[in-house]
N, C-alpha and C positions, 0 to 999 in steps of 0.2 A: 254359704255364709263364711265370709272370712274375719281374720281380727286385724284389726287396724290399731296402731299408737297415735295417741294423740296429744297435741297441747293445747290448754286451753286454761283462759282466764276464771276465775271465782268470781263471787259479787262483793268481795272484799279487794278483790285486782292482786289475788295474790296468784301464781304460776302453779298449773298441777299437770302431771304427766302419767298417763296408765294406758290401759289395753281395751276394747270394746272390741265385741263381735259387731258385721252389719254383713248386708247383703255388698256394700255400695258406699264408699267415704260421706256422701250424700242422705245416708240413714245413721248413721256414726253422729254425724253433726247435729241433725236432728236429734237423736237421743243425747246427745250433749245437753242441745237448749233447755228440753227437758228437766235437765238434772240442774237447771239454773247456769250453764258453765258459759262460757262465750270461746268456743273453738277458732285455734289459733293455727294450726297445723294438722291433718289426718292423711299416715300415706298407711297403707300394706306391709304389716310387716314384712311376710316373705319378699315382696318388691325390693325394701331395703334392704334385706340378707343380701340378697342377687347384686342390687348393686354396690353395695356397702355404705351405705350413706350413712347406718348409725353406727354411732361410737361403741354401744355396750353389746349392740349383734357383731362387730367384729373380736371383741372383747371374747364371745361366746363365752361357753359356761366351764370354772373350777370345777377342779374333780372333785371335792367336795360335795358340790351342789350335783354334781352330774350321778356320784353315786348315789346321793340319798333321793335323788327322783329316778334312777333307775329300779331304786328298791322299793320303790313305793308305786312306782307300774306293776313291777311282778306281782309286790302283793293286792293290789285289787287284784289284776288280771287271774288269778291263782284263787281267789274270792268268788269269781262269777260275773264282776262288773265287764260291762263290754269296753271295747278300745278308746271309741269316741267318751265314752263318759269317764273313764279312766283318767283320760290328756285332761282333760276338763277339772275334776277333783284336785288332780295334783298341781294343776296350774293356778288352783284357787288357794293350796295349803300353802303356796311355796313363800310366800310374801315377801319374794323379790321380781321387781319389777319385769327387767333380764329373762327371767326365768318365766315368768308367765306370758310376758309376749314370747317369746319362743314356741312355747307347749301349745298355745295358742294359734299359733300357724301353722303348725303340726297336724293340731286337731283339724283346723279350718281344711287341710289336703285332706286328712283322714274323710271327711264328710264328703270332698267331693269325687271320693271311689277311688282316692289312692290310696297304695299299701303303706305302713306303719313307716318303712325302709324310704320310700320314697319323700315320706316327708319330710324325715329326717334328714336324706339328701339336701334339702335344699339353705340347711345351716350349717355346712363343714367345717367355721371355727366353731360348733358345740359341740357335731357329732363327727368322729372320724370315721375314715375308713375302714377302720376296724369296728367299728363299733355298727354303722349302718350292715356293713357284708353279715356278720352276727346278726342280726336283727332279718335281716330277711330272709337267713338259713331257717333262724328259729319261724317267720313266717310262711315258709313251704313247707315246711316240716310239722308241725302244726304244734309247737310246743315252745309259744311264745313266750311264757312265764316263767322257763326253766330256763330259755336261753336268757334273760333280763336280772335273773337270780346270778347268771354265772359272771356276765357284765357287771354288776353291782361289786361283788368278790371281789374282781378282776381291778378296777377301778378304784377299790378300796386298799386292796392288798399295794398297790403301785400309789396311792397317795402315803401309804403307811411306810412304807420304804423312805420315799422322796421327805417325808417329817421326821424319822430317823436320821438320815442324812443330815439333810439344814441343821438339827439339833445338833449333832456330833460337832459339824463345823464350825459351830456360831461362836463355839468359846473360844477355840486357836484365831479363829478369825478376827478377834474381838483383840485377844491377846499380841497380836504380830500389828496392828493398830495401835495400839495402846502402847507398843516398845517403840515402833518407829517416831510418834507423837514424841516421847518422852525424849528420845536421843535428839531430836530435830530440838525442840526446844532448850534442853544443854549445852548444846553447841550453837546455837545463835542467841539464847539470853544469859546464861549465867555463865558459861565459857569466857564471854569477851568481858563480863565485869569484874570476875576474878584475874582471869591473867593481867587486865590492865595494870594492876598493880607494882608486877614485875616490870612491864615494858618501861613504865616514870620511872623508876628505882634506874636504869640503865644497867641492868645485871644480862649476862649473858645467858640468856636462856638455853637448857638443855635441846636436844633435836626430836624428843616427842614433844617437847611443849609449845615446839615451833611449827610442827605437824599441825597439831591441833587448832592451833591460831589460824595457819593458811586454811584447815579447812571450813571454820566457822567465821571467816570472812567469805568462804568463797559461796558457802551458802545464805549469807547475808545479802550478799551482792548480789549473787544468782539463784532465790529460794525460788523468786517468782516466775523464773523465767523456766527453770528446770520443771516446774511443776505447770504450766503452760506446755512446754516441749512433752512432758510426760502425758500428759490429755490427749494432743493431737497425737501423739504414738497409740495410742488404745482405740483409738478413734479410727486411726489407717490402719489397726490389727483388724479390728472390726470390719472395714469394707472391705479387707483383704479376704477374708476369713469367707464371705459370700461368693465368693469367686470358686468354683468348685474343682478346680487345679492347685491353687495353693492350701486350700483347704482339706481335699484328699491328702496333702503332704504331710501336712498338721496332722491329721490324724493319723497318718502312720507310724511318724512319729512318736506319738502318744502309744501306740502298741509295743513299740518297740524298749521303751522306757522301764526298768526293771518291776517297778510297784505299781506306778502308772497304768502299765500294760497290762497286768494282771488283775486291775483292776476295771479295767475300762471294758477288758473282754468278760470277766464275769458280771456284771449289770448289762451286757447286751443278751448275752447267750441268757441270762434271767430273765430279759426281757423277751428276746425271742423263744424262749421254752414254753412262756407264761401267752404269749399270743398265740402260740400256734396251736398250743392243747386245748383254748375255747373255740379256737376256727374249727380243730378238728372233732371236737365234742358236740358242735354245731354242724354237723354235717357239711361243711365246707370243703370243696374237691381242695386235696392237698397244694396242688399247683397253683392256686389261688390265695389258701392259709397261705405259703412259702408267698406268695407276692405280696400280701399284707402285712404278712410277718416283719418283712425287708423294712419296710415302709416304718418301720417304730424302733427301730436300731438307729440308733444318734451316731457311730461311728459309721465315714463313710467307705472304708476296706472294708469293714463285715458285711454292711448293707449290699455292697457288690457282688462280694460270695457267697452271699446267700440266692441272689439272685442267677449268680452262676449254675450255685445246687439245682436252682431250680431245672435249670436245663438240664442238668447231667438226669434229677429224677423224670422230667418228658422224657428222655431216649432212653430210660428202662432203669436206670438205676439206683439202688434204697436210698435212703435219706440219709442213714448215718454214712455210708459211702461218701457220698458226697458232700456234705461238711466236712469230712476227715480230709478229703481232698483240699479244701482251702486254707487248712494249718491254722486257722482262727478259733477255732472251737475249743474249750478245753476236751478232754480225754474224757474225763468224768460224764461228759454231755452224751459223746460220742455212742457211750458205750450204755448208757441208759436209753437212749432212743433203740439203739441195735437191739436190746432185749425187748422193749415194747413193740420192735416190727415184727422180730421173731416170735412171741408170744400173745399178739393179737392186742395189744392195750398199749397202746402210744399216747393212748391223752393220758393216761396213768403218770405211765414214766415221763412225758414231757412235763408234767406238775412238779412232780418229785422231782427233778431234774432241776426247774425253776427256784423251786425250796431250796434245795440244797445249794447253789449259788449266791442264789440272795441272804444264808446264812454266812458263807465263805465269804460276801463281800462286805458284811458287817463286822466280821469278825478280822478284816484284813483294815477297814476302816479304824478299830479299836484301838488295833499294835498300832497303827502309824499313828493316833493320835497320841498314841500313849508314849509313845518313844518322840513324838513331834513337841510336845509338851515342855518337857525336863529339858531336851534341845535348844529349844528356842529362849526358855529361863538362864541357861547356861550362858546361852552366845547374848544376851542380853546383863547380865551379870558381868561378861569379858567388857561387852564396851564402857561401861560404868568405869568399871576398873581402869580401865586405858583412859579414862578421862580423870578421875582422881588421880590416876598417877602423876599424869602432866602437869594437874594441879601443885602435886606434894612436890614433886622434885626441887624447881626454883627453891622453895620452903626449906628443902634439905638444903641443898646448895647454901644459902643464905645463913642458915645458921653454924655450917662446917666456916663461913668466910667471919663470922662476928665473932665465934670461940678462937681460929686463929688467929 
């Protein structure tokens, strides 16, 4: 039995759209009529995964939604309920649409004698590679509910990061909007109706107030056309940026960057601390964690060397070795892993490892916005000033020529 989506008409002709189990799109329909509906559409969900035909399976599933049905498999499964009735329950609690056909084609593999892993396979924008290789550790291993508890965590603790983030950013972001807004509208509405005055008058205008003139015509003239030119620029950054030659540039770049860099490398090595301690707490052969691991690093010079470590650990050698050999790693990383290989507990210290980053990287987030803040108030306060001034001078000017 698998699940099928369907569309189909009411007896009021209004459009309804959900998820039925059948053997057969042909028992789906039927049990449509059934319920009074007039079926308009039934394909297989997992068929549309495969081919991507629907909008919201390629969509797949927010971490949100991804961690609060992870946690709620472990806890039945942790209960006693079995797997099949598990997918089932929580595809019924989840009361999004998305969400239920998914679990539902899941479950529908599940019943037909495949593993929990494999059915997951078949929606990779919901479940990653990390998340399925996890999943079928914890299924040979026979301690599915603890590996589903650590995914939950793990998916949590990385949404909680990423809403720390966006929060931090939203107000500088907000604010560096709101300045450039303000100065653009200055200089193309109340710039040009203020200085008019002086140009009738035929007074000689000072050379910032001529400055100012040229430039609030030249964005009058050219707002449109600049902010057109500015689009298609982001636009060719963008297809550029997919090209994985200029795009390794770009992020080397970004390593190399004093704050940037230090940044960019502590939320990877957090993220690769933070994947490789559930792979490896999942019984996951290490050369496999390290290839997963790779895989969820957004910069792409780490992604590489870690993939390099990889190799260096096939032909014998430790793990902290060989991060150290790629010069990407912080030190602090380095030297936490070396005591957990020496001491037997590397999912230990790769946690703590992770911790302790994604605190430095909060805390390096903090100072910049805290010093980005006053900054940008500052250099927004200068241009005010340069624009009243251009204002006041004529003014002065005009009043030194009427007393003389």
């Amino acid at each position: 039995m698998g699940a099928f989506s369907y569309s189909a008409l009411d007896p009021r002709g209004r459009r309804k759209r959900g998820v039925l189990e059948g053997d057969n799109p042909r028992q789906v329909r039927q049990k449509l009529r059934e319920q009074g509906l007039m079926p308009l559409e039934v394909a297989e969900v997992a068929q549309e995964a495969t081919r991507g035909g629907g909008f919201q399976l390629r969509r797949g599933l927010g971490a949100t939604d991804l961690a609060l049905v992870t946690r709620q498999l472990a806890t039945l499964l942790r209960s006693g309920l079995q797997l099949e009735e598990a997918l089932g329950a929580v595809a019924r609690q989840s009361g999004r649409e998305r969400v239920e056909r998914i679990l539902l084609a899941v479950r529908a593999k599940v019943r037909e004698g495949h593993t929990l892993a494999a059915g997951l396979a078949e929606f990779p924008a919901a479940f990653n590679d990390l998340y399925v290789r996890t999943v079928e550790a914890g299924e040979q291993a026979g301690h599915l509910d603890l590996v589903l508890e650590r995914l939950a965590d793990y998916t949590e603790s990385r949404q909680e990061m990423r809403q720390k983030t966006l929060l931090a950013l939203f107000y500088p972001a907000l604010l560096v909007l709101m300045s450039i807004a303000i100065l653009v509208g200055l200089l193309t509405f109340v710039v040009p109706k203020v200085v008019n005055v002086f140009e009738n008058a035929g007074q000689e205008l000072p050379w910032l107030t001529r400055t100012l003139i040229q430039v609030s015509d030249f964005l009058r003239e050219n707002g449109v056309l600049l902010l057109v030119v500015l689009l298609v620029a982001l636009f060719l950054f963008r297809q550029l940026m997919r090209r994985p030659g200029p795009r390794m540039a770009v992020h080397r770049l970004l390593l190399r960057l004093p704050l940037v860099g230090r940044l960019t490398r502590g939320v990877n090595a957090a993220r690769f601390s933070r994947t490789l301690a559930i792979l490896t707490a999942s019984t996951v052969p290490i050369l496999e964690a390290m290839r997963i691991s790779a895989r969820v690093l957004t910069n792409l010079p780490m992604r590489e060397a870690v993939e390099q470590a990889a190799v260096r650990v096939r032909e014998g050698s430790s793990l902290h070795k060989a991060l150290e050999q790629t010069g990407y790693f912080p030190p602090l990383t380095q030297s936490l892993i070396a005591s957990g290989e020496a001491s037997g507990d590397l999912q230990g210290m790769l946690e703590r490892s992770a911790v302790i980053q994604e605190r430095e990287v909060e805390t390096l987030i903090s100072a910049f916005l805290g010093l980005f803040e006053p900054l940008l108030i500052v250099l927004m306060g200068g241009m005010v000033l340069i624009i009243v001034l251009a204002i006041l001078m004529p003014i002065f000017d005009l009043n030194q020529l009427v007393a003389g």
